[in-house]
C-alpha positions in Angstrom: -19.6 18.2 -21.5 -17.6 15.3 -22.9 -14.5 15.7 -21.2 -16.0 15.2 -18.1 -19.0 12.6 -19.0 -17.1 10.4 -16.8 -16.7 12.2 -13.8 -20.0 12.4 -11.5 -20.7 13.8 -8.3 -20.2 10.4 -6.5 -17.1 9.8 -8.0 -15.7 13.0 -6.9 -17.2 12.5 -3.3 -15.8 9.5 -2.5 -12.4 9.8 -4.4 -11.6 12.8 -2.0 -12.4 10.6 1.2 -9.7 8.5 0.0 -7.5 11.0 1.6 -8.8 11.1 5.1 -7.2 8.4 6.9 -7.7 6.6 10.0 -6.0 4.1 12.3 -6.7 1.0 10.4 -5.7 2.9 6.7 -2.9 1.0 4.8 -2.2 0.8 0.7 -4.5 -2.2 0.7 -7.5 0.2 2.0 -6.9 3.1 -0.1 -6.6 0.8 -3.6 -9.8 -1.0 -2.5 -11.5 2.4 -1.5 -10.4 3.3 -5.0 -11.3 0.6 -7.2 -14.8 0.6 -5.4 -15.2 4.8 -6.1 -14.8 3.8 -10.2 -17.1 0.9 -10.0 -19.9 3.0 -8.3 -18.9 6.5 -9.5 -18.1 5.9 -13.2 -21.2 5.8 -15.7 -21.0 2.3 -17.7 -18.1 1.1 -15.5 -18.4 -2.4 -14.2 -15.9 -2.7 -12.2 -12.0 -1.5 -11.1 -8.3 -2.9 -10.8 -5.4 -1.0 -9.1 -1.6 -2.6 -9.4 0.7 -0.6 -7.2 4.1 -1.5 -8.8 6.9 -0.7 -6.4 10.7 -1.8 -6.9 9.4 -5.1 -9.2 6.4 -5.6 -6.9 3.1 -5.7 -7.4 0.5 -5.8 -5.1 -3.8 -5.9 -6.8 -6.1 -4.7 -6.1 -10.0 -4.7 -7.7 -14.1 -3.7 -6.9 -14.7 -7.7 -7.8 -12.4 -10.8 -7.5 -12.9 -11.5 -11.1 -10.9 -8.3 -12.1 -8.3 -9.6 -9.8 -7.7 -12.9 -11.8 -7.9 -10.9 -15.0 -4.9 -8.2 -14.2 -2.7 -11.6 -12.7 -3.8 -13.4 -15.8 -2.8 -10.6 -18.6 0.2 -10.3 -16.0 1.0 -13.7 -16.7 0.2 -13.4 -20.7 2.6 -9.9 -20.6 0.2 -8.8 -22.7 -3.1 -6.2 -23.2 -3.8 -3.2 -21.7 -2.6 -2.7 -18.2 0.9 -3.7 -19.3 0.7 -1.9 -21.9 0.0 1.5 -19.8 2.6 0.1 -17.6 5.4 -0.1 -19.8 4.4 3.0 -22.1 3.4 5.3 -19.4 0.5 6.3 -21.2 -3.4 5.4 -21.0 -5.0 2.7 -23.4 -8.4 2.4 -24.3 -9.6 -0.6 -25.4 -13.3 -0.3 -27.8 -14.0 -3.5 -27.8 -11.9 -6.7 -26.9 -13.7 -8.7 -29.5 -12.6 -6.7 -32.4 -9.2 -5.3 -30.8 -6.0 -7.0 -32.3 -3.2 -5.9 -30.5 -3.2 -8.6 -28.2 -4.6 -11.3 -29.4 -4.1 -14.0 -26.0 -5.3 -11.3 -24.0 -8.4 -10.9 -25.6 -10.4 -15.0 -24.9 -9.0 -13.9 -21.4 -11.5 -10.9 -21.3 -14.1 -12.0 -22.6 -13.9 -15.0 -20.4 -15.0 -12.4 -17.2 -17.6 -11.1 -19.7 -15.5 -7.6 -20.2 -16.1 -5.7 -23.2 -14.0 -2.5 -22.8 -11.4 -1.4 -21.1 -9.6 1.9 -19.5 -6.2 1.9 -18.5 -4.7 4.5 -16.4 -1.0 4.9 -15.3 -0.2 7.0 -12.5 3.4 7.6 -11.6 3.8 9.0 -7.8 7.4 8.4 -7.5 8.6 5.7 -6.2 5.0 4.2 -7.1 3.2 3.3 -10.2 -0.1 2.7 -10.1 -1.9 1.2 -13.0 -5.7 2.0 -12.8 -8.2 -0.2 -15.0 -12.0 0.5 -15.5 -14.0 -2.4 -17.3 -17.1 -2.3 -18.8 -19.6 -5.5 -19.8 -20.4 -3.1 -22.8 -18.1 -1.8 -26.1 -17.0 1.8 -25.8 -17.6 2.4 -22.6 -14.8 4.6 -22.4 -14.2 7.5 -24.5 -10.7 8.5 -24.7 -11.8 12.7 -25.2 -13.4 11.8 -21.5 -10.7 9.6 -19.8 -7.9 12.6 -19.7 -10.0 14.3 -17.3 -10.5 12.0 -15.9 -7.0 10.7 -15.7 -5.9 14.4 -14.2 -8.4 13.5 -11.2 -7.3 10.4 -10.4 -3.6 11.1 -10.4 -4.3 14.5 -8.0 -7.0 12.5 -6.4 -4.6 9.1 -5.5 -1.3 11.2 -5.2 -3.6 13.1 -2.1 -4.2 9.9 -0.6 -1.1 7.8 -1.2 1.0 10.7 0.1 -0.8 11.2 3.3 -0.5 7.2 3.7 3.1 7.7 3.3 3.0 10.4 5.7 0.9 8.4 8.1 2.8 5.4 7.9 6.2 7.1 8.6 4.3 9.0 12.0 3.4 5.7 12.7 6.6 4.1 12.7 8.5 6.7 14.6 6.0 6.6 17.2 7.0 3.2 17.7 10.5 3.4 17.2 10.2 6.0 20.1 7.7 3.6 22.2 10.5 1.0 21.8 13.2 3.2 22.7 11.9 4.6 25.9 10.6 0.7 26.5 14.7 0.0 26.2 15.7 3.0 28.0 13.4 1.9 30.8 14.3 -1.7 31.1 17.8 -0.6 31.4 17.6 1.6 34.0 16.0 -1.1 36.0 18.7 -3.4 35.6 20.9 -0.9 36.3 19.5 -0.7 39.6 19.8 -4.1 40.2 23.8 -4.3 39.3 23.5 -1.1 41.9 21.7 -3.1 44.1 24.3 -6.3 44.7 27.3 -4.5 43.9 27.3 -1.3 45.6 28.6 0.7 42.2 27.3 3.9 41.0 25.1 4.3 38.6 27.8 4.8 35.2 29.0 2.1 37.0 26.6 -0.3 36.7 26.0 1.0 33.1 29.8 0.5 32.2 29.1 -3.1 33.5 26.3 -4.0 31.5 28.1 -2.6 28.3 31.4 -4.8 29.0 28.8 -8.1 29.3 27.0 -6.8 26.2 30.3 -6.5 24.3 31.9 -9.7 25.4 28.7 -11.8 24.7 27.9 -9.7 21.6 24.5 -8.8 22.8 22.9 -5.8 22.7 22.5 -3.6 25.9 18.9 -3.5 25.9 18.3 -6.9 25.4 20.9 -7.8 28.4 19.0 -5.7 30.8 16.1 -7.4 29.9 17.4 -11.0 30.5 18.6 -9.6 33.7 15.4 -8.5 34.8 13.6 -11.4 34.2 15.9 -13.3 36.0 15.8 -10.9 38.9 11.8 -11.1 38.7 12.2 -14.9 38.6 14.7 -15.1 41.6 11.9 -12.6 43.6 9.1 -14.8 42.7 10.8 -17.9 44.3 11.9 -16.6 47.4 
């Protein structure tokens, strides 16, 4: 039972609905969803922090502001726990900042927000690292015989979630690649009609127009036809 006094019912619920994801889901939504399931799910937690590093960017997240200034503050330190899971790749309990030494500016720091203890939690999901902290108000809060299971749910939990919001985001941005296209496509053909229109050409004619104006002005096709349909729809309105 000790290797999995930290995992609850609750915590289990709610870190599986970080997976389902909606319209309005982003990486900012699934690291708050995530930081709230530990606060709320996690017996003698307090409170969460998620840093998703990504090419030398960072981007925190947390259950309370507080645990927001304290990651950006040990950040600024480069010291304590979350760096050092960072840069070690492995977790780091902390028993109590008070009588912890290994980093001694990041301890006032803690103890400043009134934390006590401390779980940190690195998560690699190439080409993201997340860096998971739990924080207690109490010492040993965290035992480390508990926190590799529940390390192993978090990272299959979060690696769920992130890689359907990868998955998501990339359907999302072909769909509008593809709206924009046939929004280009269409604009085009109307002003292709209109070259048609006072010229008499056919229809590769007109397109073989547009594309010598487009070359010579450096513009692209698309956004030609547009200028020329507006100034078609212009001309119409005045007349």
């Amino acid at each position: 039972m000790k290797t999995t006094a930290m995992i609850t019912p609750g915590l289990a619920r709610n870190l599986a609905t970080l997976g389902r994801l909606g319209e309005d889901n982003s990486t900012e939504s699934v690291l708050r969803g995530l930081t709230t399931a530990l606060a709320d799910g996690v017996p003698g937690c307090s409170g969460g922090s998620a840093e998703h590093w990504r090419d030398q960017r960072v981007l925190v997240s947390g259950s309370h502001s507080e645990l927001i200034m304290l990651v950006e503050g040990e950040r600024d330190i480069g010291e304590g726990p979350s760096t050092e899971a960072r840069l070690t790749g492995g977790r780091v309990v902390v028993t109590d900042v008070l009588s912890d030494s290994r980093w001694p500016r990041y301890a006032p720091l803690a103890a400043r927000w009134g934390v006590r203890s401390v779980l940190a939690v690195p998560i690699r999901l190439d080409p993201v690292l997340l860096v998971v902290g739990l924080y207690s108000v109490r010492p040993s809060a965290f035992s480390p015989q508990a926190a590799q299971a529940l390390a192993d749910m978090l990272t299959e939990q979060v690696g769920v979630a992130m890689a359907n919001l990868w998955d998501f985001e990339e359907a999302r941005t072909d769909a509008a690649q593809l709206h924009e296209a046939l929004a280009g496509r269409s604009v085009i053909d109307q002003a292709k009609g209109i070259i048609m229109k006072t010229s008499g050409c056919s229809a590769e004619g007109a397109f073989e127009e547009l594309r010598r104006i487009s070359q010579h002005h450096q513009v692209k096709v698309a956004d030609l036809a547009r200028l020329l349909v507006e100034e078609h729809q212009k001309k119409s309105r005045r007349k």
